[in-house]
C-alpha positions as CSV (number, residue, x, y, z in Angstrom):
1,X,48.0,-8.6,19.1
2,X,44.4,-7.5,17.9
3,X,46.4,-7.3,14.3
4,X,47.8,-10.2,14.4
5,X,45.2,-12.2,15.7
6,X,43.0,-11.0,12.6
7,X,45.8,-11.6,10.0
8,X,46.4,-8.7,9.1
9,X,50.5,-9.1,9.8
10,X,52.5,-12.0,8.1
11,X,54.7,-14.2,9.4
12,X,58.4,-12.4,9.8
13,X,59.9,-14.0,7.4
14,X,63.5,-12.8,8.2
15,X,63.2,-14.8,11.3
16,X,61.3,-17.9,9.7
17,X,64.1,-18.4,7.6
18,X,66.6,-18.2,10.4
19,X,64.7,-21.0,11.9
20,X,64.6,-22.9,8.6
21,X,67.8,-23.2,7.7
22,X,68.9,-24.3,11.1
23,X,66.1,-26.8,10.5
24,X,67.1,-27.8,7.2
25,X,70.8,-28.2,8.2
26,X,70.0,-30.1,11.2
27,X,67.9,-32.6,9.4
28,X,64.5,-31.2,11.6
29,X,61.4,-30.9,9.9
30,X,59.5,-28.3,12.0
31,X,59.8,-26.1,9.3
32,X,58.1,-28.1,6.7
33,X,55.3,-29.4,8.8
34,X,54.9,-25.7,10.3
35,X,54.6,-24.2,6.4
36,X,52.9,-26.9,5.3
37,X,50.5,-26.2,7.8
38,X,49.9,-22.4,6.9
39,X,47.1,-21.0,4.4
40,X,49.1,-18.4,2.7
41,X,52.7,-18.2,2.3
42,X,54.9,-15.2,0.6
43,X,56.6,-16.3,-2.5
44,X,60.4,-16.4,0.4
45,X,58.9,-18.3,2.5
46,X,57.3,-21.3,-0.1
47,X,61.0,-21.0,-1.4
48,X,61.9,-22.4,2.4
49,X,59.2,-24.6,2.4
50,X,60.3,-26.0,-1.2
51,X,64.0,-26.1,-0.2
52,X,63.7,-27.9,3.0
53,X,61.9,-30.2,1.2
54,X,64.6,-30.6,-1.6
55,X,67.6,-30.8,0.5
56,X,68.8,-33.9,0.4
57,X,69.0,-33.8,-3.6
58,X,71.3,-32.2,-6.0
59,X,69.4,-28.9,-6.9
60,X,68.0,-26.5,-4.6
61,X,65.2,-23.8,-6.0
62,X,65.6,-20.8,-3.8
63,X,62.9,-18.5,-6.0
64,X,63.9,-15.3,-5.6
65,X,65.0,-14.9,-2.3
66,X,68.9,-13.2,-2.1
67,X,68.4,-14.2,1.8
68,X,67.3,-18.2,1.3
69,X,70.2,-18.6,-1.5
70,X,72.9,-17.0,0.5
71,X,72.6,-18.9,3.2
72,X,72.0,-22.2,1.6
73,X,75.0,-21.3,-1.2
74,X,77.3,-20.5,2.2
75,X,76.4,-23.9,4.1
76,X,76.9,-25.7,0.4
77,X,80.2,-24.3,0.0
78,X,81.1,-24.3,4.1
79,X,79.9,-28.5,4.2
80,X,81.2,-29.4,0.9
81,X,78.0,-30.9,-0.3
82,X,78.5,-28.9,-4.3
83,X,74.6,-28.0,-4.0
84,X,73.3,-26.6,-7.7
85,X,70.9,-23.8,-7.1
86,X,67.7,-23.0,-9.4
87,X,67.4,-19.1,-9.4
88,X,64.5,-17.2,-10.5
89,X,63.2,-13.3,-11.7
90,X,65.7,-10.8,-10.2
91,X,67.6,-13.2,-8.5
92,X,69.5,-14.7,-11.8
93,X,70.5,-10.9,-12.3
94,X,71.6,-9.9,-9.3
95,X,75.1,-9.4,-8.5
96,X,76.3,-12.0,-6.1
97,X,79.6,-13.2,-4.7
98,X,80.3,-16.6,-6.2
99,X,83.7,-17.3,-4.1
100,X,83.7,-20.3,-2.4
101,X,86.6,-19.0,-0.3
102,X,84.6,-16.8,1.9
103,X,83.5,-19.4,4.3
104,X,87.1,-18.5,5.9
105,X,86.3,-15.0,5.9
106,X,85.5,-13.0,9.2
107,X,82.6,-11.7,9.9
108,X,83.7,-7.6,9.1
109,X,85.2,-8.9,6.1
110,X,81.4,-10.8,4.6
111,X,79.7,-7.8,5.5
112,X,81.3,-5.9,3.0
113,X,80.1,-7.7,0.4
114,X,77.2,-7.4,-2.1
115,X,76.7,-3.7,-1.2
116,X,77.1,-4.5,2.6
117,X,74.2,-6.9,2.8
118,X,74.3,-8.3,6.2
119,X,73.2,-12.1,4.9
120,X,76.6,-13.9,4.2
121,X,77.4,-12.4,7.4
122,X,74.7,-14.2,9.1
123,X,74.7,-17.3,7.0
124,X,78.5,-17.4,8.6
125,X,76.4,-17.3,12.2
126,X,74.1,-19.6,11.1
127,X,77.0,-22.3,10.4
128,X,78.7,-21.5,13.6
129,X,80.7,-18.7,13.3
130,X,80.5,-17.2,17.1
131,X,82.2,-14.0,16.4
132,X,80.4,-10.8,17.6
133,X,80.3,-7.6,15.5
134,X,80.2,-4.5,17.6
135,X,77.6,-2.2,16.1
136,X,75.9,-5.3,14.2
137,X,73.6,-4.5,11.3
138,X,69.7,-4.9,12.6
139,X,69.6,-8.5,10.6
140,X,72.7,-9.7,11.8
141,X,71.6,-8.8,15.6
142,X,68.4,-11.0,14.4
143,X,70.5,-13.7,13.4
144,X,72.4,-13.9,16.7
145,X,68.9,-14.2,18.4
146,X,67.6,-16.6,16.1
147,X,70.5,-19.0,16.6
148,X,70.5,-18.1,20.3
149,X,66.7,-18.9,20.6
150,X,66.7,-22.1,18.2
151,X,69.7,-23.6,20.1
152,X,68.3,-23.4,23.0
153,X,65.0,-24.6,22.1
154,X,66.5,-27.6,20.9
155,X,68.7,-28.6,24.2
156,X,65.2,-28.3,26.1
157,X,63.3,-30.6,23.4
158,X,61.1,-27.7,22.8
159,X,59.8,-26.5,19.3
160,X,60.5,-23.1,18.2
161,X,57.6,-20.8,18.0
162,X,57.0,-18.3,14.9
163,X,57.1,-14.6,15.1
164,X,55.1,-12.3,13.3
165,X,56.5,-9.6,11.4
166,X,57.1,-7.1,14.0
167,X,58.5,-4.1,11.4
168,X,55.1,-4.6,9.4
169,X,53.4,-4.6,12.8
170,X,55.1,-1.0,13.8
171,X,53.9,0.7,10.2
172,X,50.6,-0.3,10.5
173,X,50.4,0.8,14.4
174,X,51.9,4.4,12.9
175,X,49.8,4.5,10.0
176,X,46.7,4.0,12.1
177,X,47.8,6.5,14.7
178,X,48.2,8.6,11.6
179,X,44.5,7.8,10.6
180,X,43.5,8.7,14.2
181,X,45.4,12.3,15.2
182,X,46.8,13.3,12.3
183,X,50.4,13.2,12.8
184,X,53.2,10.4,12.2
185,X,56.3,9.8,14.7
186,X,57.6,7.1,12.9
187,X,62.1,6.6,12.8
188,X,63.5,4.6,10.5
189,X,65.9,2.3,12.1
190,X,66.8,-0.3,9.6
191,X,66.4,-0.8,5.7
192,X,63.1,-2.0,6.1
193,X,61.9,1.0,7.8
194,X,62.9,2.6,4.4
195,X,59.9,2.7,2.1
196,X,57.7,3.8,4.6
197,X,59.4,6.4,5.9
198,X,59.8,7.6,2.5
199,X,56.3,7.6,1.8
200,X,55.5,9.9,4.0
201,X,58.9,12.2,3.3
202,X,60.3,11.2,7.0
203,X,63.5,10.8,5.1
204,X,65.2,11.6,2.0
205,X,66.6,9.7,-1.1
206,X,69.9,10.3,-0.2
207,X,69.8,9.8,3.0
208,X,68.8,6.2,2.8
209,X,71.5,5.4,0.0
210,X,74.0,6.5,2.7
211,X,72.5,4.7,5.4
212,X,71.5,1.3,3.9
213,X,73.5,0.8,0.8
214,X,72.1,-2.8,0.4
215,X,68.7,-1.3,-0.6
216,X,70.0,-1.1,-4.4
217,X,70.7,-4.5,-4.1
218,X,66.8,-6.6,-3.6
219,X,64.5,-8.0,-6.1
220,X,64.2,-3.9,-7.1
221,X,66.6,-1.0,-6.6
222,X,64.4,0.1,-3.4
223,X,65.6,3.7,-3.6
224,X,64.8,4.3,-7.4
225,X,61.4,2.2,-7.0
226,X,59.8,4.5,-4.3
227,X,61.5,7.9,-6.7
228,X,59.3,6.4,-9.3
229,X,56.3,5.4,-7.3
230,X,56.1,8.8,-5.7
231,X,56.3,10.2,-8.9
């Protein structure tokens, strides 16, 4: 808490989008007065902001967020409302299912797509798929909770609370423990978990291909970036 009461971790952003699209498909505006609200926001997150504020018209800017456009372009395509979307930097090069047919698709079947990302997946959730995935990816388990916690919130006629980024919160905790004794028992147990642990050589190249295939697919090929940054 000491951390995060200085400001020294950001707001989760995987979560705060969760919470904003539900938001923005149910016509609340918790999320913009809650953004609104905030001193510094990542360039995802004033993407939300900007796109909960845009909803109700014809085109959508999602900046670069892969996560933000999926799940807008899935509840466009799922609610029939023909939404254009304004794409920027990677995202207008990425490689990104445009089939409008997916919205019938299970959920095993949408996590195999765009080099097994877990967000169409979860944008599925989000729109009220209520399958469960045994073995979920760590996002889509974040998804179910999101939905699970934002529902429920809204039968009691409570707002939702934000989360700080709790992966950034468990690097910093290892690094200073690092700082302190010396040593580093840090695992890697989602993509995210990735950079760091390659940093300090807690995992290999190949290793994380294998395990998180979706880590070629972000605004940067995350596996070639920290080859080159070690370098």
């Amino acid at each position: 808490m000491d951390l995060i009461n200085k400001g020294l971790i950001p707001l989760d952003k995987s979560w705060m989008i969760r919470l904003g699209v539900l938001d923005i498909l149910s016509g609340d505006k918790q999320i913009v007065e809650f953004l609104e609200k905030q001193e510094e926001l990542n360039g995802d997150l004033k993407a939300l902001l900007n796109a909960a504020k845009s909803w109700n018209t014809n085109e959508i800017d999602v900046g670069e967020s892969g996560t933000l456009y999926r799940f807008l372009r899935f509840a466009s395509w799922k609610l029939g409302l023909k939404k254009k979307f304004i794409l920027h930097g990677t995202l207008e090069k990425r490689k990104i299912c445009d089939d409008p047919e997916i919205v019938n698709w299970p959920l095993k079947k949408l996590l195999e797509l765009d080099n097994g990302t877990s967000q169409w997946a979860s944008a599925a959730v989000l729109l009220g798929n209520e399958e469960k995935v045994e073995n979920a990816p760590y996002k889509l388990k974040v998804t179910y909770e999101a939905k699970k916690y934002w529902d429920l919130m809204r039968e009691s006629n409570l707002p939702w609370e934000a989360r700080y980024d709790e992966t950034i919160l468990k690097q910093a905790e290892n690094f200073l423990k690092l700082l302190e004794t010396g040593k580093l028992n840090f695992k890697a147990e989602q993509a995210e978990d990735y950079c760091f642990s390659r940093a300090f050589n807690l995992i290999s190249k190949e290793e994380g291909e294998r395990r998180w295939k979706s880590l070629r697919g972000h605004e940067s090929d995350r596996i070639e970036e920290m080859e080159n940054s070690l370098e």
